[in-house]
N, C-alpha and C positions, 0 to 999 in steps of 0.2 A: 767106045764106052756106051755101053746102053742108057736108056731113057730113067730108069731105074736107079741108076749108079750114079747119074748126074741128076737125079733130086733128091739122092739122100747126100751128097755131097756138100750141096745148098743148105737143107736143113742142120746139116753137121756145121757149117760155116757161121752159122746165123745162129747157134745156140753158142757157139764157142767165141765172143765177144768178148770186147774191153772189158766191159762194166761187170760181166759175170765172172769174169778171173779175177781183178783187182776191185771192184767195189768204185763207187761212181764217188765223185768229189765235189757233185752238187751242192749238199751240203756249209760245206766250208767257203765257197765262192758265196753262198746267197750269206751267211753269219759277216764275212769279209768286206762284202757290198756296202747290207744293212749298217756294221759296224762305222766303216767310213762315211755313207753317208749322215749317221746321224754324227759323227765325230765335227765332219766339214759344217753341218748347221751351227753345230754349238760353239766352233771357234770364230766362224760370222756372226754371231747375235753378240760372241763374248768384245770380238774384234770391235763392230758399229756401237755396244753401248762403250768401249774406250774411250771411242773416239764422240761421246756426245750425239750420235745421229738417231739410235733411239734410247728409251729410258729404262729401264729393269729394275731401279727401287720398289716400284707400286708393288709385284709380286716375290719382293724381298731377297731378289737375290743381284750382285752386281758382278760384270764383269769378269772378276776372279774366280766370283763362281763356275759361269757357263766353261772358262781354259780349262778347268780342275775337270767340270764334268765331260768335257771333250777329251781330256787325255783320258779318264776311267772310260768311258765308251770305247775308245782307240785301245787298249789296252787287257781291260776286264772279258771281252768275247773271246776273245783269238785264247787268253790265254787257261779259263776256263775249259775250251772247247778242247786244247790239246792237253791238259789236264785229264780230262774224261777219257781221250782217245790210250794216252799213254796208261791210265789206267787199267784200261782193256789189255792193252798189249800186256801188259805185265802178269794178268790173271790169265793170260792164255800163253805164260813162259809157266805159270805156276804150274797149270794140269799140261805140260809137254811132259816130264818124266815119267808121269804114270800112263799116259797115251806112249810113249817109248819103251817103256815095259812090254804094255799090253802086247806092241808089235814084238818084241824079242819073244815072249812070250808062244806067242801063235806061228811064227815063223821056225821056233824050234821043235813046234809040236807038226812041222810038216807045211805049214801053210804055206802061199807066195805073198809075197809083200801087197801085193794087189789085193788077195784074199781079207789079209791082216785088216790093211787099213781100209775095207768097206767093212768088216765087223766091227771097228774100233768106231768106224761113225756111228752103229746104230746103237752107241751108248753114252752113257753121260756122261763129259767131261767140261761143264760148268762154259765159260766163254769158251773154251777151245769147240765145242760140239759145233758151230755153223760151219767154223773152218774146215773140220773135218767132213762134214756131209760137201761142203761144196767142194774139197779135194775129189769124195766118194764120185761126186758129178761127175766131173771132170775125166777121173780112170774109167768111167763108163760111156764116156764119147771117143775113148780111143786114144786118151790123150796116154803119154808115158809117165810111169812115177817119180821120174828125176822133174820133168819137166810140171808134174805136178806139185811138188816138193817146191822147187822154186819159185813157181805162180803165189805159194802160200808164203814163203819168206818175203818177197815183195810186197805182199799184203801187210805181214806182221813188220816186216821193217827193222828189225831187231838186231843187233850184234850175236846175243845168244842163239838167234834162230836160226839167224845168217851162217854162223858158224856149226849150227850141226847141221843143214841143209849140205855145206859143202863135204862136210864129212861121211854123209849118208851117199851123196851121190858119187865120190869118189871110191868107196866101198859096193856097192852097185856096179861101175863101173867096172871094177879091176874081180869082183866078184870074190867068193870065200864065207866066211861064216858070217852070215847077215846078222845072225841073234844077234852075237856076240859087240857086233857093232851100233847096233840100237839099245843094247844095254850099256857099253862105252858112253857114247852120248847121252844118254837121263843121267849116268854118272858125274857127267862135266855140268849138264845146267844145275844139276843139285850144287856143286861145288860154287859156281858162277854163283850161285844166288844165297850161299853161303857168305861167299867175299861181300856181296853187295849188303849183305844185311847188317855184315861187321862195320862195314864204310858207313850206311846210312845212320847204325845208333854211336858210333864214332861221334862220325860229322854234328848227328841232330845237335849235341850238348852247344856247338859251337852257334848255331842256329838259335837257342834257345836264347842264348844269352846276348845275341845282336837283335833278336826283338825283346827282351827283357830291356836294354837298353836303350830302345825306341819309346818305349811305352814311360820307362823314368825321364827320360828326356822331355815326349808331353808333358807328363804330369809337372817335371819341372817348369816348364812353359805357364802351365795353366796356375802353379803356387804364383811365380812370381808376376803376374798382370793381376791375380787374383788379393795381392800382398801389397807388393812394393811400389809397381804404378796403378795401381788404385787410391792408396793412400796420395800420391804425386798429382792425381788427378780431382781428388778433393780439394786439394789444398789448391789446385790449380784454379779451380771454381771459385774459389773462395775470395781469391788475393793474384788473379790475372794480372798482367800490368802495374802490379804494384813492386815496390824495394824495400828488402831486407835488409839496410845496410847498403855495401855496395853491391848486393847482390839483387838482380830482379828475376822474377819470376815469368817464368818466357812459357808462350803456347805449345802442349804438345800431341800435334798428330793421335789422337786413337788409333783412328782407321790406318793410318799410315803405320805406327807402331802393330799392330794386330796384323797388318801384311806382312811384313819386315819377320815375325814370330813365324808365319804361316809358312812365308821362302824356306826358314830353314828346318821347319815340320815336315816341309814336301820333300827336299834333299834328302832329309835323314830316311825318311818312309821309303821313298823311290829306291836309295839305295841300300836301305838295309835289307828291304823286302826280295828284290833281285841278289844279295850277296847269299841271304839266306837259306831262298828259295833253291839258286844253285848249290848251296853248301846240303843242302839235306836231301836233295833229290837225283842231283848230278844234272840235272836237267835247264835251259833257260826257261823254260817255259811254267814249270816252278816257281822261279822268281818272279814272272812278270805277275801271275795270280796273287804272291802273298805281296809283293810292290802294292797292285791294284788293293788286297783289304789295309793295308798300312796308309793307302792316299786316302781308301773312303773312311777310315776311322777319324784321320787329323780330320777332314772334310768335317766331318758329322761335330767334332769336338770344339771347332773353332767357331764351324755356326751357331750352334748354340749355348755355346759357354762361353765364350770371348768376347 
């Protein structure tokens, strides 16, 4: 092998990387890190003021607060962050049909699939465009279009993409009317995401009304401390220690009644938000975001209305 041969070899080796096929996961490890660590602070400061060893009234908050804000910190990143991510994926299932045209398209008009999809990168197609220049990359290091095909389903991750990846390269493979098979497939993701849209405005209604019933649940919360023991707490004031009869009038816990409300604000939130969340998106990651604004709503409600 020449001298020649064995340094473009090198350089073919050295562009053709992890991180440049699949996308680096830096990201998610530093969000992951940061997350836990500030999660493990807040349940130590929330831990040591339990236990008396330091004090957190001066800057207004105790205890229950810091667990609540350790579980939203443990919680709110991760599940934001795959919110956004699966966002994407789903706007780059949305422009695959008309990027699957284009190639059926160009492929009938004579082109090679090669051809097709480096013209299909140097055009618009909304989040799908990076993926498709970095495929474009990819077939111009030498790589195969099966194998570039797949480097992008692994990226995308997707059932839908999963599924015409395997369809496109088994059609490749066995070889025949290409068009014909890249218009098959934008056929199926249009259908798939047909199905999905029937499920999701389905599903939503059912969604709607498990946090409709979270939010009457609060407000019932908040009438009756605001109603029934408030007046119990006047009266409490008034006539401690005293007897009505053979009835006396006994001490009652606020803070401990205001907790006691708060336990089952958090059950209700945590778990309507995750039932919800998977009900209308199919997703867990879904539920843990709309859990997270259902804990920080009670959060916000109890501190300063309760």
């Amino acid at each position: 092998m020449s001298m020649q041969a064995i340094i473009d070899k090198i350089i073919h080796r050295k562009r053709y990387d992890f991180k440049r096929i699949y996308g680096s996961k830096t990201p998610i490890y530093i969000l992951i890190g940061v997350s836990a660590g500030v999660t493990t602070l807040l349940f130590i400061i929330g831990f040591l003021a339990l236990i008396d060893i330091i004090s957190t009234e001066e800057i207004g908050f105790t205890w229950v607060d810091f667990m609540v804000l350790g579980v939203l910190s443990a919680i709110g990143p991760i599940g934001f962050y795959n919110h956004l991510q699966n966002k994407k994926k789903k706007e780059v299932e949305n422009h695959l049909p008309d990027f699957l045209r284009e190639i059926s398209s160009s492929t009938a008009s004579g082109m090679t699939v090669f051809d097709a999809i480096n013209s299909a990168a140097k055009g618009e197609h909304g989040q799908l465009t990076p993926e498709l220049r970095r495929m474009s990359a990819q077939l111009s290091w030498g790589i195969s279009v099966r194998e570039a095909l797949d480097n992008f389903a692994k990226r995308i991750n997707t059932d839908a993409v999963k599924r015409m990846t395997v369809t496109i390269d088994k059609a490749l493979e066995i070889g025949g009317n290409t068009s014909a098979v890249f218009e098959a497939a934008a056929k199926e993701i249009d259908q798939v995401k047909k199905v999905e849209l029937q499920r999701k405005t389905e599903m939503s209604m059912y969604s709607i009304v498990i946090f409709i019933s979270f939010f009457v649940f609060l407000a019932v919360m908040l009438i009756i401390d605001k109603t029934i023991f408030q007046a119990i707490f006047d009266l409490q004031a008034q006539m401690a220690g005293q007897s009505i009869g053979n009835l006396r009038i006994a001490n009652i816990d606020h803070d401990l009644l205001k907790y006691t409300f708060f336990s089952f604000v958090i059950v209700q939130s945590i778990g309507g938000g995750l039932l919800g969340g998977f009900m209308m998106d199919g997703r867990l990651s879904s539920g843990v975001r709309f859990g997270f604004l259902l804990v920080a709503i009670s959060f916000i409600v109890f501190k300063f209305f309760f």
